[in-house]
N, C-alpha and C positions, 0 to 999 in steps of 0.2 A: 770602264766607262763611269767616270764620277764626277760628280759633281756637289758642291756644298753651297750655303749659303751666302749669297753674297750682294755685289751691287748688280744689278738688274740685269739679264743674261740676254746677251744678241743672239735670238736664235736664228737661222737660216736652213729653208728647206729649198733645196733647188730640183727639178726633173731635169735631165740633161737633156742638149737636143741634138741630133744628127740631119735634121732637113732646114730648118730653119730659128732663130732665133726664137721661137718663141713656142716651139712645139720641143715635144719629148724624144731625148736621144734615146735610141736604144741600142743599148752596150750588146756583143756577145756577151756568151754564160760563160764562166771561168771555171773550167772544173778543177774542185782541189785535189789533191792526192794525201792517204793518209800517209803520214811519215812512215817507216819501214821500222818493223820492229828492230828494237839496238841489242845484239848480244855482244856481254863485256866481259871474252874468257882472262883470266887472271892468271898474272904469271909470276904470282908468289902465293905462299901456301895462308890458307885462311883460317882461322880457327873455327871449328864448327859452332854454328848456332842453331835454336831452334826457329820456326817458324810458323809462328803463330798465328791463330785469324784475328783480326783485328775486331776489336766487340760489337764497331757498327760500321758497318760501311752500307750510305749512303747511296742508290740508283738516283738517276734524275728526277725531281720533284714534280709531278704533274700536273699543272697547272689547271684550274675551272675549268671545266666547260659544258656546254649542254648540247641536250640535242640535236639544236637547228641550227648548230654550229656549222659554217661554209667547210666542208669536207675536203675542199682539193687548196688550202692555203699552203703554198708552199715560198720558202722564202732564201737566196740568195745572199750569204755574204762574199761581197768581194774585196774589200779594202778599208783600211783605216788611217787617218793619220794619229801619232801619238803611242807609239808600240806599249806594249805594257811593259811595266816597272819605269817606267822614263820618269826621271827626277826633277823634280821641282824647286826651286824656292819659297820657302812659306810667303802666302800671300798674293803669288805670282800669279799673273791671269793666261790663259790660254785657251787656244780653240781646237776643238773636239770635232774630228767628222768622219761619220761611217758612210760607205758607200752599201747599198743594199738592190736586190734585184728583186720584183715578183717573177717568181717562178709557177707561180699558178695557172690555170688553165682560163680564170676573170681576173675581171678587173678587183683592185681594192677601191673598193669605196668609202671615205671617210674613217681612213684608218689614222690611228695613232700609236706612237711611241709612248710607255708609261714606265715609271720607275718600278722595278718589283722589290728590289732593297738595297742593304749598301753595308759597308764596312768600314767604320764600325759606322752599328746602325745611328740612320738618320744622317749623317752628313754626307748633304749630298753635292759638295762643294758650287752648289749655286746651280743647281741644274734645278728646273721647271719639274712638276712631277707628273705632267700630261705634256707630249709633244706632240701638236697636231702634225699629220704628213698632207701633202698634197691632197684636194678635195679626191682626187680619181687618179689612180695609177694603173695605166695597162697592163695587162699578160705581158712581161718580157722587158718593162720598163727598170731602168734605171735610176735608183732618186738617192742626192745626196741630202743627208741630215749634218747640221754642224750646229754647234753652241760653246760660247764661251765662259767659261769656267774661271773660276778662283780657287787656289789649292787653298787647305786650312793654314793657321797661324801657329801649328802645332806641330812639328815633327812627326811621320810615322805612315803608314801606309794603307792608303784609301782606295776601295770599287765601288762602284756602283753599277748593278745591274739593271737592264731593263727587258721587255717583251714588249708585241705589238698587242693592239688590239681591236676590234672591229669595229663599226659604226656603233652596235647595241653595246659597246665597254665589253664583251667579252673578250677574254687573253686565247692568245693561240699559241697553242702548243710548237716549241721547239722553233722560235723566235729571239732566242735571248742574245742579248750585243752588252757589250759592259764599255767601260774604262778603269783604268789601275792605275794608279800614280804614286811614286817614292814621293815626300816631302822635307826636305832638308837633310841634316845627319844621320836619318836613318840607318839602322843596322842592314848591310845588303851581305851576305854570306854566296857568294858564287860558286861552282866546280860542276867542268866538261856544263857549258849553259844552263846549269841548274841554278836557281836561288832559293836562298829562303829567306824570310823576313820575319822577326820578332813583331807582334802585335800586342797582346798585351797576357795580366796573370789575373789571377783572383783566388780570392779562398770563399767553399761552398761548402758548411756542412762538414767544416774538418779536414777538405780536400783543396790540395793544390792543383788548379789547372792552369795550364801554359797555351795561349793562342798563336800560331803562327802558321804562314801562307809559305808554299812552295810554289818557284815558276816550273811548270813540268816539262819534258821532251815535249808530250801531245796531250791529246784531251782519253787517253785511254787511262785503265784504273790505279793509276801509283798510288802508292801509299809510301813511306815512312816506316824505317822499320827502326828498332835499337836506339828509340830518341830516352836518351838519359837526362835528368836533373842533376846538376853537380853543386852541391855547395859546400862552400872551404875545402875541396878535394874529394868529398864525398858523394858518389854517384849512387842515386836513387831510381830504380825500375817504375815506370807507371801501372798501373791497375785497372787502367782502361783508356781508350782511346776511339774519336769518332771525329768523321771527317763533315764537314760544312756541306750540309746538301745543295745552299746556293749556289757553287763553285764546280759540284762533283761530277758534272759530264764538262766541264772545259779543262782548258791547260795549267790556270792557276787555281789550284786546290789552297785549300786551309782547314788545319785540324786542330782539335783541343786532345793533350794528352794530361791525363788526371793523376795525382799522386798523393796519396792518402797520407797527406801529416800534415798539420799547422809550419807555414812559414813567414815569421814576423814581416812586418811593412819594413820599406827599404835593405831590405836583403838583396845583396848581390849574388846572382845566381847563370848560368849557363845551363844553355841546352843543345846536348850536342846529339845530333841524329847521322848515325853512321850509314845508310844506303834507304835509296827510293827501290820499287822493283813491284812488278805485276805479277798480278795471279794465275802460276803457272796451269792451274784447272783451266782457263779460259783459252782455247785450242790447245788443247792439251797434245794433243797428237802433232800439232805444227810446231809446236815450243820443243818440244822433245827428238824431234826429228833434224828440226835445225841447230838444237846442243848436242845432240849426237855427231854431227858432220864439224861444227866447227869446234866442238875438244879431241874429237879424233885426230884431226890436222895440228892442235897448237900441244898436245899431250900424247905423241907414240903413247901405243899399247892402253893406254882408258880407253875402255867400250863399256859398253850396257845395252839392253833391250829393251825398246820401250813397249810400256803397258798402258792398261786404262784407267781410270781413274780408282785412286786411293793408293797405290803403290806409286804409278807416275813412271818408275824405269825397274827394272830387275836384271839378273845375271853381272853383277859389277864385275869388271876386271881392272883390276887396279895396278898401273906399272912400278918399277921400281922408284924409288923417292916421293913418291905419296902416299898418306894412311887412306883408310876407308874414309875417316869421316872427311878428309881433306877434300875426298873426290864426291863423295856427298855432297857438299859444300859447294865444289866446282860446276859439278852437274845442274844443281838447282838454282844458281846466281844465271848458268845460260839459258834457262827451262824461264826464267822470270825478268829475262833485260835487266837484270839489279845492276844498279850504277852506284859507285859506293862515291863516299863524302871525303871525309865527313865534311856536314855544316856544323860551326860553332857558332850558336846565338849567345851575346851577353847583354842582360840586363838586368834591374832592382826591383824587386816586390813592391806594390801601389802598398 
């Protein structure tokens, strides 16, 4: 959801109506379904890796709030036009609109839509930084919000996110709606629906950091793992790595991975991140259960027995034509939905 600055934005807030013109429709509730965890057994042999925790990973940010805060706000997305990553031309105008349901047990009264931040910060491609909604929205009501936007005059790739808020400006929790938009040439690196996108670099204190955004399966914990620095052929490990807490309970993440050495301005460089994949601790006993069943089936003869946490499986049996660590390897890519790449980003040091 973004938006930047620009010529004066057509907002439009409409309540739908289902009895008559001029009253409020009210939609059925759409229930989503989470995507089904993706196991991706691999039918060539992998070199082992280790698997590291990553130095910070990010839970959902939680937003103000205080005590006399309206306790039962619950809120409905159902639809957007504008899917994320959709491409622009610099400067191009368009219209932005989410569909949204109160799912609460009241009314909203005097709520509004507010900007919480953006990518990169501050451009908010012309989007207003308070959106009033309808004075009064029913329990169960339907309201579309739409505004027209301007993409920047600059290559590269922009969000902005927002939350609601109440008549007193307090934010409510677990309300966030965004927009994402490519703008021109940008770098788009695809494989099996995944993207990534080069944002930008910096040097901090000696350290090279690299910014860049992943479209993910779902809004569950991917990370990035084996994202390398490569310059003149020479691949560089990072030293730490943290993901964008704006981003970190949705589908499009963004992370800074850090590399301890001075890298001159305009330096052409690549970043290649070889596999996404989730934290096998997290159902641990389901993730392990269902890489038991399906490398049984796609690998005669590999078995193991799953355990609890810090070992993960024990009793390996290892068939012929694979080493131990190959089936290590195996087992933990299906314990963590790891979807391998690689993405190759190229771009020059500011």
């Amino acid at each position: 959801m973004k938006w930047k600055q620009i010529l004066p934005s057509l907002l439009i807030v409409t309540v739908l109506s289902a009895c008559q013109a001029s009253a409020p429709e009210i939609h059925p509730t759409q229930t989503s379904t989470e995507q089904p965890q993706r196991l991706i057994p691999t039918d060539t042999a992998i070199p082992p890796t280790s698997m590291p925790t990553p130095s910070t990973i990010a839970t959902q940010t939680k937003l103000p709030s205080s005590p006399e805060n309206q306790p039962d706000i619950k809120f409905s997305f159902i639809s957007e036009t504008i899917p994320d990553g959709t491409r622009f031309n610099p400067g191009e105008v368009f219209r932005k609109t989410w569909t949204i349901k109160n799912n609460s047990t009241q009314n909203w009264e005097g709520f509004s839509l507010v900007v919480e931040s953006s990518t990169p910060d501050g451009e908010l491609l012309g989007s207003p930084a308070i959106i009033p909604l309808p004075v009064s929205i029913s329990s169960g009501q339907t309201v579309d919000i739409a505004v027209d936007l301007t993409t920047h005059l600059q290559d590269g790739y922009y969000t902005v996110y927002y939350h609601l808020q109440d008549q007193r400006g307090t934010p409510l929790e677990n309300t966030r709606i965004w927009v994402n938009i490519i703008v021109g040439n940008a770098n788009l690196i695809t494989n099996q629906s995944v993207y990534a996108t080069y944002q930008y670099s910096y040097m901090e204190f000696g350290v090279f950091n690299v910014y860049f955004c992943m479209q993910m399966p779902d809004e569950r914990q991917w990370y990035p793992w084996n994202v390398s620095l490569i310059i003149t052929d020479k691949h560089y490990q990072p030293e730490g790595s943290r993901i964008d807490p704006t981003g970190a309970t949705t589908d499009y993440k963004c992370f800074t991975f850090s590399y301890p050495f001075e890298v001159s301005q305009n330096t052409d460089f690549q970043l290649s991140i070889e596999r996404i994949e989730l934290p096998p601790e997290v159902h641990l006993e389901d993730n392990c259960l269902r890489a038991q069943s399906s490398l049984r089936a796609t690998y005669p003869g590999l078995d193991f027995t799953c355990t609890g946490p810090g070992l993960f499986y024990t009793n390996l049996v290892v068939p012929p034509g694979l080493t131990t660590s190959e089936a290590d390897r195996l087992i933990l890519d299906a314990m963590s939905s790891t979807i391998y790449g690689p993405w190759l980003l190229e771009a020059k040091s500011p």
